[in-house]
Z-matrix of the N, CA and C atoms (Angstrom, degrees):
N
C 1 1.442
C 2 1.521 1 108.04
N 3 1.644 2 134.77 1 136.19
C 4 0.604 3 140.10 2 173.32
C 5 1.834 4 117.51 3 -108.27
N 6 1.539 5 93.71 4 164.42
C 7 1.743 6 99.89 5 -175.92
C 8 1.313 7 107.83 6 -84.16
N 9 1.389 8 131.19 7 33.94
C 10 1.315 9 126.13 8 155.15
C 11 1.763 10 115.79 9 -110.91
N 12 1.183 11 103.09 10 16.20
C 13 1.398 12 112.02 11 171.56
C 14 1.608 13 116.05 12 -72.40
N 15 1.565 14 109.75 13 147.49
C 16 1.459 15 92.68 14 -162.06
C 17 1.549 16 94.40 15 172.55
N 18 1.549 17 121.11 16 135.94
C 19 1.402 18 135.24 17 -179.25
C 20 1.603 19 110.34 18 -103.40
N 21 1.773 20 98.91 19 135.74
C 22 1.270 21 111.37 20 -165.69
C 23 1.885 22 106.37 21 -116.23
N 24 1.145 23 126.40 22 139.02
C 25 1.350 24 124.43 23 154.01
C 26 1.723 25 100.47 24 -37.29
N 27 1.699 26 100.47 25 163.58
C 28 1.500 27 115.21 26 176.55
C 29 2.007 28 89.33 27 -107.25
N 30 1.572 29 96.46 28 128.53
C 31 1.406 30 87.42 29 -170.45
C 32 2.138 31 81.92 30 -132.38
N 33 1.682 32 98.94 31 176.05
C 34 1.341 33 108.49 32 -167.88
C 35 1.613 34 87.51 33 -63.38
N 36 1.555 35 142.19 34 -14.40
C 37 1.226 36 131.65 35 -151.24
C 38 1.688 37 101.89 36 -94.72
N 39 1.303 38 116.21 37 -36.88
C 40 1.326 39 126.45 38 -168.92
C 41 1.962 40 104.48 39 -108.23
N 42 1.045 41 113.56 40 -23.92
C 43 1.529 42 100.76 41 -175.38
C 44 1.283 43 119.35 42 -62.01
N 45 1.494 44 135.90 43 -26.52
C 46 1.386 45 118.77 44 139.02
C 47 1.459 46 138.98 45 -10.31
N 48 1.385 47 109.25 46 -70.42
C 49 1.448 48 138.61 47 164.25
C 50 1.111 49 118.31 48 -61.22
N 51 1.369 50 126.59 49 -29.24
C 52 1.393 51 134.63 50 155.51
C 53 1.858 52 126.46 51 -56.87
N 54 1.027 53 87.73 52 -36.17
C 55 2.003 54 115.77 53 -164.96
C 56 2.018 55 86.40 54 -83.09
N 57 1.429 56 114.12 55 -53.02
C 58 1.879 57 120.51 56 -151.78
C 59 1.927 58 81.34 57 -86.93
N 60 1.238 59 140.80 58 3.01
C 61 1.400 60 137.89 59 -179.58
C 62 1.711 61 99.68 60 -80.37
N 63 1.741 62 93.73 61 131.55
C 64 1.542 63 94.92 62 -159.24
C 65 1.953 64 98.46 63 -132.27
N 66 1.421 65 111.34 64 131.63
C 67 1.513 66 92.39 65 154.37
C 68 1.277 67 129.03 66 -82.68
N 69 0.946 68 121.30 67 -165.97
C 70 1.792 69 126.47 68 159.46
C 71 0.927 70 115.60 69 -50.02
N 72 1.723 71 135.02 70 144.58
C 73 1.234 72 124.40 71 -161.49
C 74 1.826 73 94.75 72 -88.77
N 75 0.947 74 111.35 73 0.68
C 76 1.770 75 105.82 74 -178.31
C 77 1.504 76 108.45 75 -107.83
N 78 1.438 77 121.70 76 19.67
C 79 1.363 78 130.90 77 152.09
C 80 1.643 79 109.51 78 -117.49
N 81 1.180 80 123.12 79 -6.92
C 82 1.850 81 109.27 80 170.27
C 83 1.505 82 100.68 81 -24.35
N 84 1.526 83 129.92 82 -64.13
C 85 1.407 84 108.77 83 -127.24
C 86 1.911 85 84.32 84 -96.97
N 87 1.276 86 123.10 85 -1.23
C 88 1.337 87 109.43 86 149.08
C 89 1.371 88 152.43 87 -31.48
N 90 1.744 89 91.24 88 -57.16
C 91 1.659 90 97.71 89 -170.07
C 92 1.891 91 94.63 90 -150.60
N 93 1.366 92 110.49 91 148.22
C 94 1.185 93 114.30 92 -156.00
C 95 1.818 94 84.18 93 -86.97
N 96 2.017 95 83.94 94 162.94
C 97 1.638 96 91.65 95 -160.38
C 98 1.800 97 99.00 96 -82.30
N 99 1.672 98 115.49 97 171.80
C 100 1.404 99 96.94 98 -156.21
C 101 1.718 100 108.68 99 -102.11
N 102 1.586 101 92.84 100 17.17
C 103 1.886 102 95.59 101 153.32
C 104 1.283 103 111.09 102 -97.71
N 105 1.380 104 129.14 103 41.47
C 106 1.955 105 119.13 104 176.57
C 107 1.707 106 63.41 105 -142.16
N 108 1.425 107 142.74 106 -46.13
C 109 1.703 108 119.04 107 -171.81
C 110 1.510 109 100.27 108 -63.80
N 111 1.080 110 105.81 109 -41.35
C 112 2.152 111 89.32 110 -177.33
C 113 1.232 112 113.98 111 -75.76
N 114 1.538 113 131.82 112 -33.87
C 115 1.297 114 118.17 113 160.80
C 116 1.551 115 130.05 114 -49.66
N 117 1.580 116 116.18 115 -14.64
C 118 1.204 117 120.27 116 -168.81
C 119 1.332 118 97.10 117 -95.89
N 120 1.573 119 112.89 118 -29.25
C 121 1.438 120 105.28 119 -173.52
C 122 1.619 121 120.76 120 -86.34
N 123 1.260 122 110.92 121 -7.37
C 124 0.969 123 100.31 122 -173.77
C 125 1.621 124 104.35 123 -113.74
N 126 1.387 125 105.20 124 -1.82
C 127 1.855 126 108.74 125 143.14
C 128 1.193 127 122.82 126 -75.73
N 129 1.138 128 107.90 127 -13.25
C 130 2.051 129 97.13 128 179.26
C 131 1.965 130 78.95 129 -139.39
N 132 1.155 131 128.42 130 110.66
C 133 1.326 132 129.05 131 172.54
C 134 1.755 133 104.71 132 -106.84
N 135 1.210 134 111.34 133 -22.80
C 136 1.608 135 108.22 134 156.29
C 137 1.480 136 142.08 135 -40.65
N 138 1.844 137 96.27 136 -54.35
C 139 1.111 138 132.61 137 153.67
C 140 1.547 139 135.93 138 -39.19
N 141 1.617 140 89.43 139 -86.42
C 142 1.901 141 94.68 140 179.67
C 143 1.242 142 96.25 141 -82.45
N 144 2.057 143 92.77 142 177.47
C 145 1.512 144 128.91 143 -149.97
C 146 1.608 145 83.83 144 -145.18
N 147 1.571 146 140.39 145 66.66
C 148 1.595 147 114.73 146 179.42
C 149 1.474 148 102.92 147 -88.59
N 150 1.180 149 117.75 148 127.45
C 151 1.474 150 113.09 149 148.05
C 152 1.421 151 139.99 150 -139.92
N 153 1.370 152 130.84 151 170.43
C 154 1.199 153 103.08 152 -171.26
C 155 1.525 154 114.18 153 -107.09
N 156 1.320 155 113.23 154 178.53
C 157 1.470 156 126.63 155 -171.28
C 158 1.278 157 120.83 156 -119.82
N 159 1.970 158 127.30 157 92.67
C 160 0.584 159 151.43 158 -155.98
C 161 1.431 160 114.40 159 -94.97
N 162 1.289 161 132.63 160 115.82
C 163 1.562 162 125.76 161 162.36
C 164 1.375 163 130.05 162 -97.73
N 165 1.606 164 128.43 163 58.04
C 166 1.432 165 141.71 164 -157.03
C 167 1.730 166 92.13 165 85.65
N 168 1.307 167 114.24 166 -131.96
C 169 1.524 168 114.36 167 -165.78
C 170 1.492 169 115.83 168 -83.92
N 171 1.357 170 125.63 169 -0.17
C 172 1.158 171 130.69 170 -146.48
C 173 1.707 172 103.65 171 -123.98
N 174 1.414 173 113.02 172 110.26
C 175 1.404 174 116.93 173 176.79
C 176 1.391 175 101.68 174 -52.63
N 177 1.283 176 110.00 175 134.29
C 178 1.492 177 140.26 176 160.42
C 179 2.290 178 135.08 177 -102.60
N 180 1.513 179 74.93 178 -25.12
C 181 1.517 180 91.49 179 176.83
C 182 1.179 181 123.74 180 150.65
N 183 1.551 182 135.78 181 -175.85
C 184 1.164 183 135.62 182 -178.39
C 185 1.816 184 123.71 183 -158.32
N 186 1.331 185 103.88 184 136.19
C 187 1.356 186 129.97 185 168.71
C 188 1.012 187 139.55 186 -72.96
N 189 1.502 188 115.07 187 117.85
C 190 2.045 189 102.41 188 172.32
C 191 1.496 190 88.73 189 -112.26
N 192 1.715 191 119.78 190 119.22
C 193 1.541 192 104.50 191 143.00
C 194 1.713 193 112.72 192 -104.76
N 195 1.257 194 115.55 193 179.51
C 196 1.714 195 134.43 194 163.83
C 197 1.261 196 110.13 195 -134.92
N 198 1.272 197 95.04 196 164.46
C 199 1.905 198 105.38 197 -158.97
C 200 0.895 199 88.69 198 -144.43
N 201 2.081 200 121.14 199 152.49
C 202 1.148 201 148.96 200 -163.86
C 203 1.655 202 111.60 201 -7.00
N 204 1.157 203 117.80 202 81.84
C 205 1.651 204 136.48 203 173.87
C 206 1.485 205 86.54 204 -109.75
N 207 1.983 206 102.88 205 149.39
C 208 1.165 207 115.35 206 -166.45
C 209 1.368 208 95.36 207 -118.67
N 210 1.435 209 124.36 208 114.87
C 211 1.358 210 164.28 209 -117.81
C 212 1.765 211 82.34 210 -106.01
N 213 1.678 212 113.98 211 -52.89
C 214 1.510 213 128.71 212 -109.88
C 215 2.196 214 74.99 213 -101.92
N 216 1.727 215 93.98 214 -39.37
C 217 1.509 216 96.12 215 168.78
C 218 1.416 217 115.57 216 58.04
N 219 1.487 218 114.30 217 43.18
C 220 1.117 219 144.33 218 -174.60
C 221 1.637 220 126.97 219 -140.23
N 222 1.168 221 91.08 220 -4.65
C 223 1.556 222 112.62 221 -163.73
C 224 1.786 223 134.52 222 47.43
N 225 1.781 224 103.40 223 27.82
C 226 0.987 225 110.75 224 -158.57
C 227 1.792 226 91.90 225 -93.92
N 228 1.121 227 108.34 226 -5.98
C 229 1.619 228 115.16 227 -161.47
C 230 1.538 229 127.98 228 65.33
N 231 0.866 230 125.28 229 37.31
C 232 1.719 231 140.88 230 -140.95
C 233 1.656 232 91.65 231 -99.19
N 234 1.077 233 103.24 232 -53.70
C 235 1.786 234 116.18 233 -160.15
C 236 1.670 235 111.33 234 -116.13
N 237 0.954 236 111.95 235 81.18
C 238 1.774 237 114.11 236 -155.13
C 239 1.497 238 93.85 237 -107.09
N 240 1.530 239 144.23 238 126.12
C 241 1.028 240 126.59 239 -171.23
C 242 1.929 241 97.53 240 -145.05
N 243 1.120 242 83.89 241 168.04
C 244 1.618 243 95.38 242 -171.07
C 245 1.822 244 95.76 243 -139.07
N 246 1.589 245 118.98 244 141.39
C 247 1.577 246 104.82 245 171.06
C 248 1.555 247 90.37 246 -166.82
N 249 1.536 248 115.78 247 -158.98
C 250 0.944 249 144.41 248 -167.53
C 251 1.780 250 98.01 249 -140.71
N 252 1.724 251 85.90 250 111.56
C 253 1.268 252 110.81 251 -154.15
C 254 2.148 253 111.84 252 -88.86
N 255 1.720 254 86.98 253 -34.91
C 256 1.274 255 99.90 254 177.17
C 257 1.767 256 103.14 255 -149.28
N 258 1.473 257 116.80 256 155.28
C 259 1.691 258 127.50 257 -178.92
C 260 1.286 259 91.75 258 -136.09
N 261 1.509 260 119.70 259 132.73
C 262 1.388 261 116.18 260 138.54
C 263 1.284 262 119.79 261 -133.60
N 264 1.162 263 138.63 262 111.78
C 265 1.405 264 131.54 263 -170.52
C 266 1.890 265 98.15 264 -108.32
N 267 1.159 266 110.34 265 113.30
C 268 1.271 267 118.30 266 171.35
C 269 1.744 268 131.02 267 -32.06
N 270 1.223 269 93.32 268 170.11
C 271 1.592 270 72.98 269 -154.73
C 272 1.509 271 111.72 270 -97.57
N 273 1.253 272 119.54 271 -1.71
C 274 1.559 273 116.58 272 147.95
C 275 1.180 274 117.68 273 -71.83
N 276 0.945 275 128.14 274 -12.28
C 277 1.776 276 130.10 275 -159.79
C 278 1.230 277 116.25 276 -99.61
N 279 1.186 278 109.92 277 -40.82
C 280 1.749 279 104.01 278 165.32
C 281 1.256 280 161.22 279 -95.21
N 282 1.521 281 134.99 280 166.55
C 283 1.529 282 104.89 281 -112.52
C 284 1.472 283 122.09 282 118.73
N 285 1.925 284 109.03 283 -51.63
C 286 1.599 285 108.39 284 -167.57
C 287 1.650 286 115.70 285 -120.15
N 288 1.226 287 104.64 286 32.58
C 289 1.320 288 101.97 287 162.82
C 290 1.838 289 123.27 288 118.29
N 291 1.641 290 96.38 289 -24.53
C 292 1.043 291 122.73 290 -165.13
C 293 1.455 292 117.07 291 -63.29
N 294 1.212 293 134.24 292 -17.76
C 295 1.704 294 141.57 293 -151.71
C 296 2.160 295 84.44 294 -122.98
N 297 1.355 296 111.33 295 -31.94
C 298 1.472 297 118.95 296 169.73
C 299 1.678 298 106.34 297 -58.85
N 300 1.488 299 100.86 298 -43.29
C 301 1.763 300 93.02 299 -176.32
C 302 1.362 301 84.80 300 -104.31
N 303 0.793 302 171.21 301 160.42
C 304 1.603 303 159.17 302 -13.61
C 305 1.437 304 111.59 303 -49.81
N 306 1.586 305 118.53 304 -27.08
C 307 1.561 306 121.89 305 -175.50
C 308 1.322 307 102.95 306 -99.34
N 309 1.348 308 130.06 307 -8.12
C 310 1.138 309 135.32 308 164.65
C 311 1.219 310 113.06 309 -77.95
N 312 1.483 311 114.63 310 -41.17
C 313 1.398 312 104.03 311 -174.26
C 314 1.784 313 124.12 312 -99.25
N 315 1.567 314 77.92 313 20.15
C 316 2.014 315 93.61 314 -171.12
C 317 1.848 316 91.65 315 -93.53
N 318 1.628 317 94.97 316 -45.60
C 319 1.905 318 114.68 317 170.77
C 320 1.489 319 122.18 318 -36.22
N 321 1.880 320 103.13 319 -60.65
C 322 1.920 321 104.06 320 153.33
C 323 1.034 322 114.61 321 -49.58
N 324 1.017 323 110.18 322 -71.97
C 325 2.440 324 111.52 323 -171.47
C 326 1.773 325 97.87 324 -33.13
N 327 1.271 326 114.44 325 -56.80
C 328 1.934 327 96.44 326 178.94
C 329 0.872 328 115.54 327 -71.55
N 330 0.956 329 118.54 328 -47.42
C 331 1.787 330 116.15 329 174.44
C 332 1.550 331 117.14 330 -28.12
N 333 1.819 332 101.88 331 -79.51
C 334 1.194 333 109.23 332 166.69
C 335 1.858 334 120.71 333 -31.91
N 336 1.231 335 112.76 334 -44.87
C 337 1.361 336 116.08 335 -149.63
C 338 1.961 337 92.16 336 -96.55
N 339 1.330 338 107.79 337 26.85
C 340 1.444 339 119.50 338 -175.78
C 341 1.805 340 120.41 339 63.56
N 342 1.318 341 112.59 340 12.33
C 343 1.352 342 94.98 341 164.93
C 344 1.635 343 145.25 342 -106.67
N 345 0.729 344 119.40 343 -147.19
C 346 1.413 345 100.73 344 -175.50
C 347 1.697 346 124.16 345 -169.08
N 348 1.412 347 110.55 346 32.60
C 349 1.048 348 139.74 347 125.76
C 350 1.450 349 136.29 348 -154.47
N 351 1.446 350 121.92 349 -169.30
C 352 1.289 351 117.64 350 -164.15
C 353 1.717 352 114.12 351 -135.08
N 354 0.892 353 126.93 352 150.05
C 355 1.500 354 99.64 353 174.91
C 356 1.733 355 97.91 354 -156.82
N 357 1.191 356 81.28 355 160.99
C 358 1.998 357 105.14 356 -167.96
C 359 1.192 358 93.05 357 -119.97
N 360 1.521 359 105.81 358 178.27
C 361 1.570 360 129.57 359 170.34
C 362 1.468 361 97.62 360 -149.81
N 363 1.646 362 125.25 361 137.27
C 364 0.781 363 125.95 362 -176.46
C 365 2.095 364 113.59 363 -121.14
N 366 1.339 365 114.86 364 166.79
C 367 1.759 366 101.33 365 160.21
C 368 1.586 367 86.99 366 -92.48
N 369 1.692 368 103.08 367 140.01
C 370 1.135 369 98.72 368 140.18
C 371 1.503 370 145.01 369 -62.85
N 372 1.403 371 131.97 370 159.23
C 373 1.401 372 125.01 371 147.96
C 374 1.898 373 112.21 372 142.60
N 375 0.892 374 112.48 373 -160.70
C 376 1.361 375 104.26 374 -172.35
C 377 1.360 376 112.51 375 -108.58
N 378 1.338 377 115.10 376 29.11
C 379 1.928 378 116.06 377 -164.48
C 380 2.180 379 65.07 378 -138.47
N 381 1.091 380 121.47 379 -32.06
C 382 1.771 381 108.27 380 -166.84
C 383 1.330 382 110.15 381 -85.13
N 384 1.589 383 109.01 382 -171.20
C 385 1.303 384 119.62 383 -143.37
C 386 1.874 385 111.64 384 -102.21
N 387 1.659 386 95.52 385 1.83
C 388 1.567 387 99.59 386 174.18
C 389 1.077 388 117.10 387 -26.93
N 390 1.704 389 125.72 388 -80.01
C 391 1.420 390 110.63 389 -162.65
C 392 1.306 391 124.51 390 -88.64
N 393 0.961 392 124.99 391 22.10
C 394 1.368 393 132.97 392 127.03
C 395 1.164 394 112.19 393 -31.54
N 396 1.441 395 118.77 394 -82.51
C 397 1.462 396 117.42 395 -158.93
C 398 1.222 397 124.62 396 -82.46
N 399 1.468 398 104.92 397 -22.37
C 400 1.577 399 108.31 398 146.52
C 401 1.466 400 138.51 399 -54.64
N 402 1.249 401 102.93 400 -16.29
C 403 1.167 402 91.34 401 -170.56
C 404 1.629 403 99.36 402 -116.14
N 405 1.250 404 113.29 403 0.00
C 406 1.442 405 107.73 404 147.66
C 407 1.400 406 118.28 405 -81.35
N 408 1.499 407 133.33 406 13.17
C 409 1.250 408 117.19 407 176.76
C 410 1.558 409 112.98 408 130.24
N 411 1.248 410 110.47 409 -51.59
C 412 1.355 411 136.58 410 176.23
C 413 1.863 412 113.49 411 -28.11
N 414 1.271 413 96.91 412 117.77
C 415 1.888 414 98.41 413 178.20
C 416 0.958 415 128.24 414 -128.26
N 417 1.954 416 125.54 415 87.12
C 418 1.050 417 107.11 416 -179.06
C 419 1.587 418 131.41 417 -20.50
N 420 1.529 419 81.25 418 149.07
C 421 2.190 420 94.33 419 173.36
C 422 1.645 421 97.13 420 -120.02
N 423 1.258 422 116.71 421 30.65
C 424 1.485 423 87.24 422 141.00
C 425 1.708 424 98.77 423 105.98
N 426 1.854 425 112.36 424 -45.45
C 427 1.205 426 146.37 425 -135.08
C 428 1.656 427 96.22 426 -97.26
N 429 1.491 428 113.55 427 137.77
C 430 1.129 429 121.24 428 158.82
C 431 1.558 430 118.05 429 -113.35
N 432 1.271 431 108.99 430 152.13
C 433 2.230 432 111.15 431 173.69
C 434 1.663 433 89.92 432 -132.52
N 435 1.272 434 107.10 433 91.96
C 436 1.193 435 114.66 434 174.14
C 437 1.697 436 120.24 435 71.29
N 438 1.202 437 123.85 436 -122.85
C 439 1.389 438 120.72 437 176.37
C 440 1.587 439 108.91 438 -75.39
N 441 1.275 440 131.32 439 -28.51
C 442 1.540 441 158.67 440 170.76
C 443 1.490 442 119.49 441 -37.68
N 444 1.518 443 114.02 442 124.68
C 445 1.642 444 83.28 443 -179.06
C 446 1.823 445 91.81 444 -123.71
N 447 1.058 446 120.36 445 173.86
C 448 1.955 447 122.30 446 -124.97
C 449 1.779 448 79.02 447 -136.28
N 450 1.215 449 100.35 448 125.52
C 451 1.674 450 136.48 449 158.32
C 452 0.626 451 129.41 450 -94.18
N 453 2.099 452 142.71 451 146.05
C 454 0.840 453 121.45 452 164.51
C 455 1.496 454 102.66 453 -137.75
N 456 1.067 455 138.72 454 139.62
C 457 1.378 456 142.62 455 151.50
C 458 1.493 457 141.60 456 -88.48
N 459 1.466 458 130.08 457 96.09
C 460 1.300 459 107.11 458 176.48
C 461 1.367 460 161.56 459 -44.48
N 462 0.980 461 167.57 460 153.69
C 463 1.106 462 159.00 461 175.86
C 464 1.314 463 130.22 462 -109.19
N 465 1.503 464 103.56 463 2.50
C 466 2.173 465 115.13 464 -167.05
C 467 1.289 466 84.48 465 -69.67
């Protein structure tokens, strides 16, 4: 990984390049493609965080996080969560580090924005992205969101 790594707004200049960003064709049914993440984001723009993942000039991939959404959906504020909503690191690209700093740099954004953990949802299975996130740290809670089973990572 190099120190020219670095997350960009989706602007009229790059969303092209954003939209033609592809994984492996043996993760499609993994992670949704990242024209249904910008449509989502720019239906709930409160919500998501998309950005992309740049290595010097050369797209590398892209991020959806959300910040303090109330889980508990009660309005009691009970369950306030912040995560990383969507990953796609292209499908030459991974392998080098890149999906390591995107969760790193989803980890600052809460931090900064006062929180203090993070949480994912993953597919299970042995073609998915479990140990990955395990092995950055990540511990299931137990929790499913549909077919998905729910991580969490600290931040203290």
């Amino acid at each position: 990984m190099t120190a020219s790594l670095r997350l960009e707004k989706i602007t009229p200049d790059n969303v092209e390049a954003a939209i033609a960003l592809r994984v492996r064709p043996d993760q499609d049914h993994l992670v949704a493609p990242v024209v249904k993440s910008l449509a989502e984001a720019y239906a709930q723009p409160d919500v998501a965080w998309p950005r992309l993942i740049f290595d010097g000039d050369r797209l590398v991939g892209f991020l959806m996080a959300f910040f303090d959404i109330d889980f508990a959906g009660d309005g009691t504020g009970t369950d306030i969560r912040s995560g990383l909503w969507r990953l796609n690191i292209a499908a030459g690209e991974q392998g080098r580090g890149y999906g390591r700093f995107a969760v790193q740099a989803v980890a600052a954004e809460i931090r900064r924005r006062g929180g203090t953990r993070l949480v994912v949802s993953w597919h299970p299975g042995p073609d998915g992205p479990e140990a990955f996130y395990l092995g950055l740290g990540f511990r299931p809670t137990g929790e499913t969101s549909g077919d998905q089973r729910v991580g969490e990572l600290a931040l203290t």
